[in-house]
BAVEX-54545 format. One record per residue (C-alpha): residue number from 1; x, y, z. Coordinates in steps of 0.001 Angstrom, whole numbers, always signed. Each point is the difference from the previous one (the first is absolute). Layout:
N
resi NUM&px X&py Y&pz Z
...
***
This chain:
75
resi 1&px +13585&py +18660&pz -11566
resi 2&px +1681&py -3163&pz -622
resi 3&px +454&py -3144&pz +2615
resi 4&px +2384&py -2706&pz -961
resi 5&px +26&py -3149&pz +1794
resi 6&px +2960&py -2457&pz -117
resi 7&px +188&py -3621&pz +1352
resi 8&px -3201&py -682&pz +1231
resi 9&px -643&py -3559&pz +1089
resi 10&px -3948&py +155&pz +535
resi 11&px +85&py +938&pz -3839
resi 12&px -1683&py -3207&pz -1550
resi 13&px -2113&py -761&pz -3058
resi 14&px -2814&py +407&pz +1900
resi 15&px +687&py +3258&pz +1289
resi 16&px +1380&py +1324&pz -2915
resi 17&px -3982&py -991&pz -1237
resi 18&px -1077&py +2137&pz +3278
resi 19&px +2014&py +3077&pz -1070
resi 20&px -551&py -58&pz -3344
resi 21&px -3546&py -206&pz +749
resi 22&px +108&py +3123&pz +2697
resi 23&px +2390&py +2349&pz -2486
resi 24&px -2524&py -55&pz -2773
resi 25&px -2699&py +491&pz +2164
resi 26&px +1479&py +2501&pz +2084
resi 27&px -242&py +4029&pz -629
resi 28&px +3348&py +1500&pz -95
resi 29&px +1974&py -2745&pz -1071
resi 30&px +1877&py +1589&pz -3214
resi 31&px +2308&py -3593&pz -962
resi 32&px +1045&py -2957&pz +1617
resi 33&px +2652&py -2576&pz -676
resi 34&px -222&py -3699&pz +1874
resi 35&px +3198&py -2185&pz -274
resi 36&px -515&py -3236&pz +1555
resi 37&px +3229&py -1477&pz -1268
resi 38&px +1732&py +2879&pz +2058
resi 39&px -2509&py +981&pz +2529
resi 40&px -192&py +3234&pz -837
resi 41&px -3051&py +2513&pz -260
resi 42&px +663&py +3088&pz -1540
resi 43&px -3606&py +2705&pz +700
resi 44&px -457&py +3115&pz -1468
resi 45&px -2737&py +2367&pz +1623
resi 46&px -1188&py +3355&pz +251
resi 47&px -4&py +923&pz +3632
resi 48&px -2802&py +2146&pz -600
resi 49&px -2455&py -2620&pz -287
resi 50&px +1711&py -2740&pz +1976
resi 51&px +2403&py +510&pz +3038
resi 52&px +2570&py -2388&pz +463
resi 53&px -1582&py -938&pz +3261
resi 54&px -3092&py -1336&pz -1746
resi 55&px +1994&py -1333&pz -2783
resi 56&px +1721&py -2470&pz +3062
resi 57&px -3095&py -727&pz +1421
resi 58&px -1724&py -1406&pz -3383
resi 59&px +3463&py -1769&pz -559
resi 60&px -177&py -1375&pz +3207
resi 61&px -3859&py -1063&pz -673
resi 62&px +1322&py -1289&pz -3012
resi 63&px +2582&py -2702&pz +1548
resi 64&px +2864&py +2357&pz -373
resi 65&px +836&py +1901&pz +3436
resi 66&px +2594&py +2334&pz +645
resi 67&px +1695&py -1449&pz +2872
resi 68&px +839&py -3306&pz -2513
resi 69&px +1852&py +2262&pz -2359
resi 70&px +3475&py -770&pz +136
resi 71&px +1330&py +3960&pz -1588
resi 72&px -2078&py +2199&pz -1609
resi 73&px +707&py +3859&pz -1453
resi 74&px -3269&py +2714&pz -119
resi 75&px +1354&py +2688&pz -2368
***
């Protein structure tokens, strides 16, 4: 499963460090792509190890919540 993020203002340097840091360490997480000059996140997971709904929470854990995603896609 794949969950694209666009235009996310809580997406600093800092947590960009934060995800970066959770994605590696995180079973299930297949690639990841951080643009801070766009704010964009681009995650690419098998749903069979991690649900989206955990995937949030860690994000949100991580200084990245849901709710302060401007538009996001989960294909």
């Amino acid at each position: 499963m794949e969950f694209k993020a666009l235009r996310i203002p809580a997406l600093t340097q800092d947590v960009a460090t934060n995800l970066e840091t959770l994605f590696s360490n995180l079973s299930g997480i297949e690639r990841y792509t951080i643009m801070l000059d766009t704010q964009e996140l681009d995650i690419v997971f098998d749903e069979n190890q991690l649900s989206f709904r955990a995937l949030v929470q860690q994000m949100t854990e991580a200084g990245c919540p849901l709710q302060g995603i401007d538009a996001a896609l989960l294909l």
